[in-house]
PASEPA-632020 format. One record per residue: x, y, z of N, C-alpha, C in turn; residue in three letters. Coordinates in steps of 0.05 Angstrom, whole numbers, padded with zeros to 5 digits, always signed. Layout:
# PASEPA-632020
XYZXYZXYZALA
...
//
This chain:
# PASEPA-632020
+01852+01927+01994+01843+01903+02007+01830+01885+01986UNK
+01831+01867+01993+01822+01842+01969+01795+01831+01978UNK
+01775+01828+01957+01744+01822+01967+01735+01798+01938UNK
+01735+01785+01952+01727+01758+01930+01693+01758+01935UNK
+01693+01758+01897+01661+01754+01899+01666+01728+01878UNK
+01645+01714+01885+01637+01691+01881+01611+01685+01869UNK
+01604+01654+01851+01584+01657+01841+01583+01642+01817UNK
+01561+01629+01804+01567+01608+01790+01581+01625+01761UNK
+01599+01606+01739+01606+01606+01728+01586+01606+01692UNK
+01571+01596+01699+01550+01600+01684+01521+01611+01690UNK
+01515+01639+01689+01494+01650+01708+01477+01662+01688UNK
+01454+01665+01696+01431+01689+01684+01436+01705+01678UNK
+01422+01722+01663+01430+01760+01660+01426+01779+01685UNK
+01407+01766+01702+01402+01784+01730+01423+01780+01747UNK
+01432+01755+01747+01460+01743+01771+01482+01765+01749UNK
+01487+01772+01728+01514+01774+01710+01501+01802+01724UNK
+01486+01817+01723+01487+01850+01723+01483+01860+01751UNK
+01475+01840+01777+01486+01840+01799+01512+01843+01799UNK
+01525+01821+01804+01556+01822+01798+01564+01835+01789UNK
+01562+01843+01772+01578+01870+01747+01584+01893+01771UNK
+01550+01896+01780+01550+01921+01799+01571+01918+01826UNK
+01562+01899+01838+01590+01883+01864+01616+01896+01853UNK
+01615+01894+01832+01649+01890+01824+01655+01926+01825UNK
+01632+01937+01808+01643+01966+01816+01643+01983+01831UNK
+01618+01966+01844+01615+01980+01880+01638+01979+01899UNK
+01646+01955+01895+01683+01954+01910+01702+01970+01900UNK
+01703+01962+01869+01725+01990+01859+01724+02020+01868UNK
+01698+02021+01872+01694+02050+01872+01704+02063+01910UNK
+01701+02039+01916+01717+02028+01955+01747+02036+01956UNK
+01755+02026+01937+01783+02021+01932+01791+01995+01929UNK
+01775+01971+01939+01776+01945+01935+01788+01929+01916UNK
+01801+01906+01919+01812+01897+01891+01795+01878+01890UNK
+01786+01869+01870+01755+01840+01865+01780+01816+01858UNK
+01776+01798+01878+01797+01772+01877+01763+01747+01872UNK
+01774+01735+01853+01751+01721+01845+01762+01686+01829UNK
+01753+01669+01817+01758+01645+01797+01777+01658+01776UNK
+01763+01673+01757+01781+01676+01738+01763+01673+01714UNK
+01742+01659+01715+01734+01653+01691+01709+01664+01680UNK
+01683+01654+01681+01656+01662+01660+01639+01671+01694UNK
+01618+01677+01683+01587+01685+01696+01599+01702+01723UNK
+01593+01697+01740+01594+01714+01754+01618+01728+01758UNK
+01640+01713+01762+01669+01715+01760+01676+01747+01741UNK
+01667+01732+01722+01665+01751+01684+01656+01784+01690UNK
+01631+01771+01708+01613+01802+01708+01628+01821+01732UNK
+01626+01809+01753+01648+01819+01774+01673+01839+01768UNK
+01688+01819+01752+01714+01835+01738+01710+01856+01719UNK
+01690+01853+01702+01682+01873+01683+01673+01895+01699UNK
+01652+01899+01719+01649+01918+01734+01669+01933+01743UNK
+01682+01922+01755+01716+01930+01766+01729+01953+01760UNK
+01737+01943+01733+01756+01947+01717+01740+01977+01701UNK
+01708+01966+01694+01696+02000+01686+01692+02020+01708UNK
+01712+02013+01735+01709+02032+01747+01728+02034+01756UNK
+01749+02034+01744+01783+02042+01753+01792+02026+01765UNK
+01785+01995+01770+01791+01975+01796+01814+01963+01783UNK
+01821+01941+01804+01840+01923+01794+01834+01894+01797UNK
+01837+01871+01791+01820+01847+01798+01842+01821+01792UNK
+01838+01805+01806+01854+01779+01805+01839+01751+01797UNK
+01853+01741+01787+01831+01713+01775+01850+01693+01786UNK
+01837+01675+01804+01856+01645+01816+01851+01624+01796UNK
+01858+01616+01776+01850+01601+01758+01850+01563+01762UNK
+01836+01558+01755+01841+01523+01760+01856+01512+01750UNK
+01864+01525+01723+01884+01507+01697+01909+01518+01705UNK
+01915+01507+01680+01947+01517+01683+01956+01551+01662UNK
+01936+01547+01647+01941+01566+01624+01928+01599+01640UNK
+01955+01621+01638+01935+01643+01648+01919+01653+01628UNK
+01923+01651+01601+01904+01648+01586+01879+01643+01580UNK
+01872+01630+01598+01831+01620+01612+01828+01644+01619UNK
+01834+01665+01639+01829+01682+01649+01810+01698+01626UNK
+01786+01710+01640+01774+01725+01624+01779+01752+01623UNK
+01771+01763+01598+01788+01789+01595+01789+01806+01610UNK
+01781+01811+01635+01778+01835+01650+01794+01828+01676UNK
+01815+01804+01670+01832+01802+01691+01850+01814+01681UNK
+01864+01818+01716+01883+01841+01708+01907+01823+01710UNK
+01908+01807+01733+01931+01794+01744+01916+01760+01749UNK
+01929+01741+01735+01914+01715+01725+01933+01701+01746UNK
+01925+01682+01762+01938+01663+01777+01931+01639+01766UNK
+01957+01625+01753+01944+01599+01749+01952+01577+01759UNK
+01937+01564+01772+01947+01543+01801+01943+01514+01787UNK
+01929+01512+01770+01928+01481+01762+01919+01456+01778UNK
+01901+01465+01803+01895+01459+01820+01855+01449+01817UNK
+01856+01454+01797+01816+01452+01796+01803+01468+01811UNK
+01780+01454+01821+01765+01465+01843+01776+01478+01869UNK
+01804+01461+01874+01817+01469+01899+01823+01493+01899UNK
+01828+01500+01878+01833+01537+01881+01819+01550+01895UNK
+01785+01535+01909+01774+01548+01917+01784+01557+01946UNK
+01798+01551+01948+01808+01552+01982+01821+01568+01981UNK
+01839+01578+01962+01858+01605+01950+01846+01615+01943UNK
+01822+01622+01938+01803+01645+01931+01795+01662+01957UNK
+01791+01648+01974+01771+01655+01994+01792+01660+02023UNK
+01819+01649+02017+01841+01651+02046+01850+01680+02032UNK
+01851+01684+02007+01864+01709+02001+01853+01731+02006UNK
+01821+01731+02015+01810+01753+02016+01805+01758+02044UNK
+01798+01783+02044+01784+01797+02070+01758+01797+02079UNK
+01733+01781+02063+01711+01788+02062+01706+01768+02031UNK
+01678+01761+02034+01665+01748+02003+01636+01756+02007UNK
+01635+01765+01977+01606+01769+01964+01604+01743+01951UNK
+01579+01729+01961+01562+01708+01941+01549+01723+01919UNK
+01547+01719+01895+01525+01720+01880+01512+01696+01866UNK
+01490+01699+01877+01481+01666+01868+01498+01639+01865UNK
+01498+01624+01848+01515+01603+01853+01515+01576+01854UNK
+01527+01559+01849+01522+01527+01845+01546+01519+01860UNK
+01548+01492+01865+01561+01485+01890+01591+01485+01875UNK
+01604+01489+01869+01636+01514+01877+01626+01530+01896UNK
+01605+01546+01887+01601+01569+01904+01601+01564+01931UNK
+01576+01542+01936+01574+01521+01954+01599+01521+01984UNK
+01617+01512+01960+01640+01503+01978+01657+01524+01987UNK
+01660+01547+01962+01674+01564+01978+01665+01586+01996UNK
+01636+01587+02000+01620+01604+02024+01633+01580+02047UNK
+01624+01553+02047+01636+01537+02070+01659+01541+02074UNK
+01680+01538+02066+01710+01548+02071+01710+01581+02077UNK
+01697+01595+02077+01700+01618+02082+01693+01625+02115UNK
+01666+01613+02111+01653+01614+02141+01681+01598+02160UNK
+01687+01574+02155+01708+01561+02169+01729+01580+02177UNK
+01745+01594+02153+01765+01608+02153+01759+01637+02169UNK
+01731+01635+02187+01721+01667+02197+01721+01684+02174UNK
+01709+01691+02150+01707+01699+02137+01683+01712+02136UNK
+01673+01737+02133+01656+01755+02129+01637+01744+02105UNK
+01612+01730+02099+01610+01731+02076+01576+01741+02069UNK
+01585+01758+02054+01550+01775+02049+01543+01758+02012UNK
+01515+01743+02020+01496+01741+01998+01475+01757+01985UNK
+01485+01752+01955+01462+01772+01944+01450+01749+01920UNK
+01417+01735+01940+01405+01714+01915+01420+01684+01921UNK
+01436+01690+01937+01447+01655+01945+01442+01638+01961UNK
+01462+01616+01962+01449+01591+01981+01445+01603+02004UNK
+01421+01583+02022+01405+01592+02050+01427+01569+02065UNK
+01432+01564+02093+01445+01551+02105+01425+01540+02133UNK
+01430+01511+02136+01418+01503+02152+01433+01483+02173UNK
+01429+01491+02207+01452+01469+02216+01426+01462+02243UNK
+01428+01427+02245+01408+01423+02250+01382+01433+02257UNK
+01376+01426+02226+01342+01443+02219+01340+01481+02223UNK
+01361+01485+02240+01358+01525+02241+01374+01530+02226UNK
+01356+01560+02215+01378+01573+02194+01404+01579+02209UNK
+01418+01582+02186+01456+01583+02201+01454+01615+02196UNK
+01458+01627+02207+01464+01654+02202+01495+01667+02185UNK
+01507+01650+02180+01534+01653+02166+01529+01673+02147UNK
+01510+01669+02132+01518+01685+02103+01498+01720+02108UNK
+01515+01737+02109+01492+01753+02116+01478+01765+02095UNK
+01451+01767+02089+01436+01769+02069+01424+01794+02065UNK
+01436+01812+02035+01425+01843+02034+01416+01833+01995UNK
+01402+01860+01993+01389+01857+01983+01400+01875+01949UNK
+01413+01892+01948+01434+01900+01926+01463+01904+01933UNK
+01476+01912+01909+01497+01916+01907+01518+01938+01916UNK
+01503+01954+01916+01517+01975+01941+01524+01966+01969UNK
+01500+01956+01982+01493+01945+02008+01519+01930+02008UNK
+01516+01907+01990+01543+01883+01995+01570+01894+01991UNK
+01569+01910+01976+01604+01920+01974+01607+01938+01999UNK
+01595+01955+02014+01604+01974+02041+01601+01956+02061UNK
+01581+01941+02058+01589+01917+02087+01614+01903+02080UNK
+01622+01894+02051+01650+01875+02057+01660+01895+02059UNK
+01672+01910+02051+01686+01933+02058+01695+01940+02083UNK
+01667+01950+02101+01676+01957+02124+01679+01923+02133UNK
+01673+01895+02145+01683+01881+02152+01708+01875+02146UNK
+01713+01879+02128+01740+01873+02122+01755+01890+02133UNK
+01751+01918+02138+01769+01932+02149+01773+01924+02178UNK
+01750+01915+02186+01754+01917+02221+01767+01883+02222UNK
+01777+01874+02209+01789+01849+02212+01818+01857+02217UNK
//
């Protein structure tokens, strides 16, 4: 099953070694990590993955699969920009936030739209007039987030 984690592209060392862990906590699921393609969280995600026998997909914005960072396995390159984000998040079963700047933003919103499962670890809070939105469900490591997408995803 395919589990897109998400998350800014340029991140901290605590957001990169979160992610790392996401990524192998799914591998270790059986999960495939469908993600951007490119740096920070994306980066750490896939690298996790992959040090744990996984397999991982990068939706890329450009045209070159070449962007893809090294720990993709299978590079999509859509040439599409930002819009990829909507092919990130329809392809999956489930999304991990990790932290994040608005890509991230947008594709937790498209996810929630799309009924999408989406568990945060350190990310945006959601607010719909003045009450919290309960959309993103909020745990607290990386184990936690990969068995909940996991099992949501399964019962979908």
């Amino acid at each position: 099953m395919l589990i897109a984690v998400i998350g800014e592209g340029d991140c901290p060392p605590e957001l990169f070694a979160l992610a790392e862990r996401v990524g192998a906590e799914l591998a270790r699921r059986g999960a495939t990590v469908i993600c951007g393609g490119l740096g920070g969280v994306m980066l750490a995600a896939c690298k996790g993955a992959k040090a744990a026998g996984g397999t991982t997909v990068g939706i890329l914005p450009g045209s070159s699969p070449k962007d893809a960072n090294p720990f993709v396995d299978i590079p999509i390159a859509t040439g599409l920009g930002e819009a990829r984000n909507v092919i990130v998040v329809r392809s999956a079963r489930a999304v991990v936030a990790v932290g994040g700047a608005y890509g991230t933003l947008s594709e937790i919103a498209f996810a929630l739209k799309f009924r999408k499962p989406v568990i945060g670890l350190q990310t945006w809070e959601l607010f719909r007039r003045g009450e919290p939105d309960p959309g993103i469900i909020r745990v607290d490591d990386p184990a936690t987030a990969a068995e909940l997408a996991c099992s949501l995803a399964a019962a979908e």
